[in-house]
N, C-alpha and C positions, 0 to 999 in steps of 0.2 A: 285203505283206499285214499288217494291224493285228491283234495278237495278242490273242488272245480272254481278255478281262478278269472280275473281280467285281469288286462296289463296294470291298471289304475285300480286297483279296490277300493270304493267306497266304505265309510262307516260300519253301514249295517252291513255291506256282507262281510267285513273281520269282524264283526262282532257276530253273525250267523257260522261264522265258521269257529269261533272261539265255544259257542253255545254245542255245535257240532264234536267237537271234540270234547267236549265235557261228556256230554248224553252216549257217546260211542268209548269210553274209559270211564265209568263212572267209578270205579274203588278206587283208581291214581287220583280222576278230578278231587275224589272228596278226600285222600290224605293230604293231595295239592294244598287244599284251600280251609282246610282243618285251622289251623291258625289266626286265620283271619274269621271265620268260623267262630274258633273260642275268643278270641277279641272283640268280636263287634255283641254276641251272648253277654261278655261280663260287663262291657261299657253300658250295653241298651239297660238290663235288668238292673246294675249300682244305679242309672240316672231313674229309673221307675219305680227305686224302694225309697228313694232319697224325695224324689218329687211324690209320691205317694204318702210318706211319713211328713214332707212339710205343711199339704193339704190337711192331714190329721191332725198336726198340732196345732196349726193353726183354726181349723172346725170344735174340735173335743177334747184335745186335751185341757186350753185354757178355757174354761167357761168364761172368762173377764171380759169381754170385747174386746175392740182397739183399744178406748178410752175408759176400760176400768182398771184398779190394781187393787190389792190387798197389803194391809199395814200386820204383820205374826210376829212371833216374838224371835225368831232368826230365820237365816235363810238358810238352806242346804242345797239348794241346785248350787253345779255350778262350782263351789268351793272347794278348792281340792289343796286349801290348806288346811292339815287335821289340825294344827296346833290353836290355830285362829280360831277353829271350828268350837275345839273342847272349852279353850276360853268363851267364846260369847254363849256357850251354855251353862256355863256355869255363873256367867255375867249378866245375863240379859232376861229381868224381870218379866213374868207371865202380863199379855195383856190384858187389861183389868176394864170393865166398863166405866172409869173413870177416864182412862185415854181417850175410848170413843166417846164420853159427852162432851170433853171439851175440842174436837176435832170438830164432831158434828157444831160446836156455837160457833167457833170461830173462821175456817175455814172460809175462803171465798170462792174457791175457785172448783168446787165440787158441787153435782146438780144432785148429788143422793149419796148420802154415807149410811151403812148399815153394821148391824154388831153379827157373826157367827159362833157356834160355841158348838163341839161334835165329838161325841163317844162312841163308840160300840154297845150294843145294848142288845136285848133278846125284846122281841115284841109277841104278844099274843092276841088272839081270838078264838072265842069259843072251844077252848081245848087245845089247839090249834098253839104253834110257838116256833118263831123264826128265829134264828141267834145270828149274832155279828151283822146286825140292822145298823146303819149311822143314822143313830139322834142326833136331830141338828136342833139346840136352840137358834132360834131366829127374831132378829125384827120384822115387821110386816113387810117393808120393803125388800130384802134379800131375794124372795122369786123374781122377780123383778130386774134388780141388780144382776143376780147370775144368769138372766136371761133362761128361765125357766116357767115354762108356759104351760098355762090350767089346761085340764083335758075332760075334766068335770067338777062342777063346786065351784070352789072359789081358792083363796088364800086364807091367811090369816089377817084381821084387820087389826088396823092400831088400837081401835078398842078392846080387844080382844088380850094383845098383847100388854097395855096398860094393866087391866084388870087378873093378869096371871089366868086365864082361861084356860080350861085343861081342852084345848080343841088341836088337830091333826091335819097337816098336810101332805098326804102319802107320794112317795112315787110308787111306777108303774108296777116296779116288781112285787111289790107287800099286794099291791088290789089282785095280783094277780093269783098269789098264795090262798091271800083270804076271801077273797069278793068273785074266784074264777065267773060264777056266774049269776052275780047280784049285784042290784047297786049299793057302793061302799058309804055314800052319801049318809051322815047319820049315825052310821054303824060305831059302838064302841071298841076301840081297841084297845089294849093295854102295853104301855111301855115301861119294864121295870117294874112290873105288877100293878102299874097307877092308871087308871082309865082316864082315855081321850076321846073325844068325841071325833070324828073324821070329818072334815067339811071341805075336802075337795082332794083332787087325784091329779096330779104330773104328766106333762106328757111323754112321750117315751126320748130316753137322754141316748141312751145306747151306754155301749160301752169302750172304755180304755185301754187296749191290753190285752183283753181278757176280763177288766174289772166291770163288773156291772155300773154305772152312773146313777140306777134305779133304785137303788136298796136303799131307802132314804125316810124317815120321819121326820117332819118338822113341828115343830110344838114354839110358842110362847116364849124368847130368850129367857121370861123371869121364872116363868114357869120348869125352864130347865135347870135354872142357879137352882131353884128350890128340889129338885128328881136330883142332882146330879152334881152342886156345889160349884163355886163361879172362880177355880184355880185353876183350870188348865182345860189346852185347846180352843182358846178364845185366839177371833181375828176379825180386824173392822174391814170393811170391801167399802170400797169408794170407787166414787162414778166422774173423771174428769166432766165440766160443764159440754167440752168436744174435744176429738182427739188431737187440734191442734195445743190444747192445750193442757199436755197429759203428763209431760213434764216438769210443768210449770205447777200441776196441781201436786205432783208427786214431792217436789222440793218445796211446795209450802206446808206439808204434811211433816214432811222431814223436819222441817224450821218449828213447827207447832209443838210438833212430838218431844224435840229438844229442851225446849222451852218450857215443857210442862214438867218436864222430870230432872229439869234441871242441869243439865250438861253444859261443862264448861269448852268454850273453843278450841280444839284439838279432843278432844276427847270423842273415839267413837260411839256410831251409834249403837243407843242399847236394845235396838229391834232391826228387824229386815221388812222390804218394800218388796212385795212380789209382783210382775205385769206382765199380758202376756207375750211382750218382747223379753222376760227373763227368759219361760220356754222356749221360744225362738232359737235365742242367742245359745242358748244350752245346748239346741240342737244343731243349730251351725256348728259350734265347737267339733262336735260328735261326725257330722257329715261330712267334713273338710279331712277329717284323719279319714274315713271311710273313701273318701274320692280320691286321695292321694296314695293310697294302697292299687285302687282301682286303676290306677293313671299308669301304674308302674306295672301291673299285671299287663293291661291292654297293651301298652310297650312294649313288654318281651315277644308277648303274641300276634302281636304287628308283624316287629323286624323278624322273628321267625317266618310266621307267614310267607311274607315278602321275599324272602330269601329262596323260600321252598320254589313260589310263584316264579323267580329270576331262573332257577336251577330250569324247573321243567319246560319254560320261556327258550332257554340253550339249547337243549334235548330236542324242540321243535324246530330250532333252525336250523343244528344237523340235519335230524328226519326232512326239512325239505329245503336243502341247500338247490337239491337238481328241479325246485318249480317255483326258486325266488332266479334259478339261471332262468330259465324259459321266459316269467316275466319280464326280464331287465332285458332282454333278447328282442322282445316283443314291444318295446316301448317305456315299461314302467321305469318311473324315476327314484331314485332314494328315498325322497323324502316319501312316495309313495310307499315304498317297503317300512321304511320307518314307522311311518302311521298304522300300518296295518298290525304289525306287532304290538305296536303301544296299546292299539282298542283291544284288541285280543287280551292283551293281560290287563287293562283295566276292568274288560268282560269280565274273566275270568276273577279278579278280586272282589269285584262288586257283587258279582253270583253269592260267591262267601258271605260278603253284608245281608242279602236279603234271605241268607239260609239262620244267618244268625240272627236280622231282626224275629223271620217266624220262631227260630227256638225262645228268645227270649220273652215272647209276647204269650207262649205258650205255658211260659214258665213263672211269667207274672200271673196269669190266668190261676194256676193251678196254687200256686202260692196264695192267692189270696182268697182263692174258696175253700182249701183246706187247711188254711193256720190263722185266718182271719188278718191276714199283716197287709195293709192299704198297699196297694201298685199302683201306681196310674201312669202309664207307657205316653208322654208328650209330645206331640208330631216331631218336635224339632230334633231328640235323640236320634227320631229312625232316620232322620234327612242324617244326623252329624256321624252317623253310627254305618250308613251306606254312603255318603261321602268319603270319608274317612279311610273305607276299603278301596275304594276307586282311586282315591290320589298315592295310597300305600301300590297297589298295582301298577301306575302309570309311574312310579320312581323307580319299581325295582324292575319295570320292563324298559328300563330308557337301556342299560346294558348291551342288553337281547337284542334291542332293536335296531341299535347302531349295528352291530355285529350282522346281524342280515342286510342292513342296506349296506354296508362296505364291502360286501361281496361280489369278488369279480366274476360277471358273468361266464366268463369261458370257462375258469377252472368248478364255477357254479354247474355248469351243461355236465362236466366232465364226472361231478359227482353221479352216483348209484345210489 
């Protein structure tokens, strides 16, 4: 059926007639628009696992703040030279709580430095035995520092940790093994077969991955030298004074560290600075190969698209060469024919963007309730992602469009 025209078509009706012929051929519309389809799916979903996982790392994976970092005895993010890698392990002495006591005197530009120390251990109660629990020696401050909040009890206090106290600071998941429905407050547990007392429970951290955050004891740093021996897995966490000055606290750490173990100028450092711009920077790396794959996917399935969009654009100006004659007969100008084609295949490519934003938004949905992987779909993708199809549309209908307004009306009438 030939769609009922004026000489002048405005806007909406080429685009009510573009909408028309889509809903009246829907299996041509949707191989038409299939590419622009798969393009605007893979653009929206890369920008909602990439803005979703930057949210992540930035919330949970760094526990540190803006303004904390950590001083370990190397780094491994990030390094992707092995050779350096083997070297500073074989170079770079365990840190030892003689680092952190003279960090923690000297230091100025730190509002809190604390010592961590963490193994794998089995924990029990009452019969009862959890395995691959992380024992954390700790200073009193460390809940604190890691941003780690009571959910009942308390912490460990500095008294507590001066005097080597056999007392317990659980996370969520031990209270829930042991304590499902009692209070843990009190309660002795056993780490390594050594009894602790429990004087306070975590609130829930979540998890990383897949990894629980929760699986967690904290006991006494000295208390742990003495359960567990003070040669490995040790690391001081420092708290810049603000984050303007996190840099500044990091390179007098750096200058301290040097100085105490004695390193001559040029010689590298024999430890690594962790913060949670190392994370960050680690995952730029990673997202930028990830978006430039993306960039080049969305490309092919662009100019295909667009290509398909031009073809069926032609096919339409045949099918109505004899009712762009009757308009031009009737008054309509070029530019009017022009226009009318152009909306129609911008219709037509934009339809494609908001088919692909619902698949994609569908597909983050489904993705993040069944694999647990963060999405978060940001306004500005679905504008970039349904823009994007509209100006791919309105390029590859400029062809089309010229082609029907350059059409001479007589030999236009003359067509069937």
């Amino acid at each position: 059926m030939t769609p009922k025209f004026r000489p002048s078509a405005s806007f909406w009706e080429a685009g009510r007639i573009a909408l028309d012929s889509l809903n009246k051929n829907k299996l041509r519309s949707f191989l038409t628009l299939l590419g622009i389809i798969l393009a605007t799916t893979t653009l929206i979903s890369v920008t909602a696992l990439i803005n979703g996982m930057n949210l992540y790392i930035a919330n949970k994976v760094s526990n540190m703040g803006s303004d904390g970092f950590r001083i370990v005895r190397m780094v491994w993010l990030g390094q992707r030279d092995a050779k350096k890698l083997m070297l500073a392990n074989k170079r770079n002495p365990q840190i030892k709580p003689e680092d952190y006591e003279f960090v923690k005197e000297h230091a100025t530009l730190l509002k809190g430095v604390g010592m961590v120390a963490s193994t794998s251990s089995r924990v029990g109660f009452e019969g009862q035995s959890r395995d691959g629990v992380s024992a954390q020696g700790v200073t009193a401050n460390i809940p604190e520092l890691n941003n780690v909040q009571v959910d009942a009890g308390r912490t460990i206090s500095e008294t507590e940790e001066q005097r080597h106290a056999r007392v317990a600071f659980i996370g969520s998941d031990i209270r829930d093994t042991f304590f499902p429905n009692r209070d843990p407050i009190g309660k002795t547990i056993y780490v390594n077969k050594v009894p602790f007392e429990v004087v306070g429970v975590a609130k829930k951290l979540g998890s990383v991955f897949g990894q629980s955050l929760d699986n967690f004891v904290m006991i006494p740093i000295e208390s742990y030298f003495k359960l567990f021996g003070s040669q490995k897995g040790m690391s001081i966490v420092c708290k810049a004074i603000d984050q303007a000055h996190l840099m500044q606290a990091e390179d007098e750490v750096t200058m301290l560290l040097r100085a105490f173990r004695h390193l001559r100028p040029g010689q590298d450092d024999n430890f690594g600075i962790i913060s949670s711009d190392s994370f960050v920077t680690l995952w730029q790396r990673l997202t930028a190969a990830i978006a430039a794959t993306a960039v080049g996917i969305v490309s092919v399935f662009m100019v295909v698209g667009g290509i398909v969009i031009m073809n069926i654009m032609l096919a339409a100006v045949t099918e109505r060469t004899h009712e762009i004659g009757i308009r031009k007969s009737l008054g309509a100008r070029r530019a009017d024919i022009l226009n009318q084609f152009l909306v129609e295949s911008a219709t037509l490519a934009a339809t494609g963007g908001f088919i692909g934003v619902a698949i994609a938004w569908a597909i983050a949905m489904l993705v993040r309730n069944a694999a647990s992987v963060p999405m978060a779909l940001p306004l500005v993708s679905i504008v970039l992602g349904v823009g994007l199809s509209t100006v791919v549309g309105l390029f590859f209908g400029i062809y089309p469009a010229r082609q029907a307004s350059k059409l001479d009306p007589i030999e236009a009438l003359r067509s069937e």
